[in-house]
C-alpha positions in Angstrom: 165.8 0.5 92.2 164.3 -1.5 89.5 165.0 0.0 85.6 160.8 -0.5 85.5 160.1 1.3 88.8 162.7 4.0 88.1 161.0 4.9 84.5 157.8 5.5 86.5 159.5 7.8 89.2 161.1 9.6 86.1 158.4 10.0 84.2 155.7 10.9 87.1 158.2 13.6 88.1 159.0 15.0 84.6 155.7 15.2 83.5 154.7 17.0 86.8 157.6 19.7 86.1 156.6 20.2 82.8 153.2 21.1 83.1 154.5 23.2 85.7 157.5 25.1 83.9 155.1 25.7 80.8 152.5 26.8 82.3 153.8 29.2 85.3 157.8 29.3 84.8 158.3 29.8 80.8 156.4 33.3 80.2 158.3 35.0 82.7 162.4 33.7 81.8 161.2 33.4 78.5 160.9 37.9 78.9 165.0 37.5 79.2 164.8 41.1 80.3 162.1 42.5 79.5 160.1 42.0 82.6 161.5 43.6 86.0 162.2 41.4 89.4 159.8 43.9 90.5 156.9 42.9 88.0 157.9 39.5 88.6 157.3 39.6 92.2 153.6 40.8 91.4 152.5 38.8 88.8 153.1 35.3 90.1 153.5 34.1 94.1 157.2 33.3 94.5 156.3 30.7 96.9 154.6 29.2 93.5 158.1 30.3 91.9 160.1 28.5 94.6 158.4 25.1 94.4 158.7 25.1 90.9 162.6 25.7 91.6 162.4 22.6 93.7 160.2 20.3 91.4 162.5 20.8 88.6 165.4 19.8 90.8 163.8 16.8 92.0 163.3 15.9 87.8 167.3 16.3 87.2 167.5 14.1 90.1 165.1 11.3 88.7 166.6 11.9 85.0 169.8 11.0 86.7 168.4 7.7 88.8 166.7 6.5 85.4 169.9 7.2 83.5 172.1 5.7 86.5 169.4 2.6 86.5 169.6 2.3 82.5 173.7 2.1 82.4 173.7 0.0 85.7 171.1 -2.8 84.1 172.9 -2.6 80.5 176.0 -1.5 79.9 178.8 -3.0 80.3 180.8 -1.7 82.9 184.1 -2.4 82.0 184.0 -0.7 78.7 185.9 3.4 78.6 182.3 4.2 77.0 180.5 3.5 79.9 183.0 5.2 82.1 182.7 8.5 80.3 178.7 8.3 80.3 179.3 7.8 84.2 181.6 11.2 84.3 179.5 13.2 82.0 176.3 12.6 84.0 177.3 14.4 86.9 178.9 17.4 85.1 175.6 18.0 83.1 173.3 17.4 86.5 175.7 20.2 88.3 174.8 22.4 85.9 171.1 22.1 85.3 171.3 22.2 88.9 173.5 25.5 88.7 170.7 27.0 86.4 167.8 26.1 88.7 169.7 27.5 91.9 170.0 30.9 90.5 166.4 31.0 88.9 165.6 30.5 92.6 167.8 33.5 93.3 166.4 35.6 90.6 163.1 35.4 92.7 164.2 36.0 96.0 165.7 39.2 94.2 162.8 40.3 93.2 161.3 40.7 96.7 161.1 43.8 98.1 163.8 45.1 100.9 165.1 41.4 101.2 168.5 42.5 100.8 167.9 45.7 102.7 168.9 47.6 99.6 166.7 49.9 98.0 164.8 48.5 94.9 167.2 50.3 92.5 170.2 48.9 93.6 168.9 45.3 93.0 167.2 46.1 89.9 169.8 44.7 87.4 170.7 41.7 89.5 167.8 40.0 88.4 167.9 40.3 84.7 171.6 39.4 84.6 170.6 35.8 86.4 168.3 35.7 84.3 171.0 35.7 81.5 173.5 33.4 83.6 170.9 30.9 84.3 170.0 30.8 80.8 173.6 30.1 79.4 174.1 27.6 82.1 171.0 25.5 81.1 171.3 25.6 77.7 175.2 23.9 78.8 173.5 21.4 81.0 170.8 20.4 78.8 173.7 20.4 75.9 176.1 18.1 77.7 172.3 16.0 79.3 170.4 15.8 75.9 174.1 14.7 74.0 174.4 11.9 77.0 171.1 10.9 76.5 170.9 10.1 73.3 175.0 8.6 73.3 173.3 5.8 75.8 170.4 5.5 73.9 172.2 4.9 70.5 174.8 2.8 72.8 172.6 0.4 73.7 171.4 -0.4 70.8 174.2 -0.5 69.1 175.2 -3.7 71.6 171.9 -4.9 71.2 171.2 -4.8 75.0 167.3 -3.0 74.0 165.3 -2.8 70.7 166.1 0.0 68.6 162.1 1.0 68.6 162.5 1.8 72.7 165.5 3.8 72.8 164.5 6.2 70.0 162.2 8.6 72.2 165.0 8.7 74.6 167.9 9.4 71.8 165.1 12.3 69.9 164.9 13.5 73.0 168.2 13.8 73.7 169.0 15.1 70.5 166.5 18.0 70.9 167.8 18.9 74.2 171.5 19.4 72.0 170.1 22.9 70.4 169.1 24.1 73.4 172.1 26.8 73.2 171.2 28.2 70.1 167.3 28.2 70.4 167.6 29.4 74.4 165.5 30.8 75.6 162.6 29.5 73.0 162.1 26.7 74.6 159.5 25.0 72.2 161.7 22.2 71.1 162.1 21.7 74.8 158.4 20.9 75.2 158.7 18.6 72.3 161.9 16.7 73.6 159.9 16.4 77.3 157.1 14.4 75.2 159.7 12.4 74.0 161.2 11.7 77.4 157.8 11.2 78.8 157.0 8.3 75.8 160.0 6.8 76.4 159.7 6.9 79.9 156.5 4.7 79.5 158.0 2.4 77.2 160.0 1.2 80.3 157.2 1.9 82.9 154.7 0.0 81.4 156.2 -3.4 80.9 156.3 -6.0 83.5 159.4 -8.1 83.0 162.3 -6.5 81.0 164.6 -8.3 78.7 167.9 -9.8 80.3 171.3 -7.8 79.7 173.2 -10.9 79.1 170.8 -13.4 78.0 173.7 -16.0 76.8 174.3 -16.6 80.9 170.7 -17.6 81.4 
């Protein structure tokens, strides 16, 4: 996939999650407790729950293509720098994914005699996902948003791309980093997706893209 066609796919997908996680998904994990699976369950649809659960997996999916794309087009690939950025992407994908999986769980919870169990054994299964999803995306988006912005800041610093169009994608990145202490507030989160989303169009919007090694042309 093209570095162009990728930003597009990225940035179509994140924007669609975030609308979505803002608008349905943030008021209820955002409770941390204070709301119960069973409350849950009646407020909001959890087949609406569920396909949020599955858009935001296929957004860690296209962050990882557009990163993937990004090092693939740019960066040197015999360098240890590169390597790392290669290991770490898959570590911090696993565990957004991680969070995502049991925030699916949390909902099926939350449904009546799925389980068999009466609602009172369940009850504090929820809430403790709740907690354990939490802690493992504010890791993932730690270890994601640091990675980001060491490619971003990478790249320029081998003055593969212009400073000016890596800088949504490094803010961004650095946003993402205090996820684990601002969790789960996840205001600076909406600010670092704008910042993915403009950078995102800084790519999607050209038409040709400068060459990675432009002495060989």
């Amino acid at each position: 996939m093209k570095l162009i066609h990728a930003a597009r796919f990225t940035g179509s997908t994140a924007f669609a999650a975030g609308i979505y996680s803002f608008l349905l998904l943030r008021p209820l994990f955002s409770q941390y407790g204070q709301t119960s699976g069973q409350q849950m369950a009646t407020e909001v649809s959890p087949l609406y729950l569920e396909l949020g659960g599955w858009l935001l997996l296929l957004a860690i999916f296209a962050w990882m293509v557009f990163l993937v794309t990004v090092m693939h087009t740019y960066s040197p690939v015999h360098r240890i720098s590169t390597n790392l950025q290669k290991g770490l992407l898959p570590i911090s994908a696993t565990l957004l994914i991680v969070s995502v999986l049991l925030g699916m769980v949390r909902v099926r919870l939350s449904l009546p005699d799925l389980t068999g169990d009466s609602a009172a054994d369940v009850s504090l299964w929820p809430e403790l996902l709740v907690q354990i999803a939490l802690t493992t995306l504010g890791a993932g988006l730690f270890m994601g948003g640091g990675l980001t912005a060491w490619i971003c800041v990478d790249l320029v610093l081998l003055k593969k791309l212009p400073a000016k169009w890596m800088a949504p994608g490094a803010f961004a990145g650095i946003l993402s980093l205090l996820s684990p202490l601002l969790l789960p507030n996840m205001l600076h989160l909406l600010a670092a997706i704008i910042a993915y989303l403009a950078w995102c169009l800084v790519f999607g919007l050209k038409r040709a893209l400068p060459p990675a090694y432009p002495e060989l042309n």
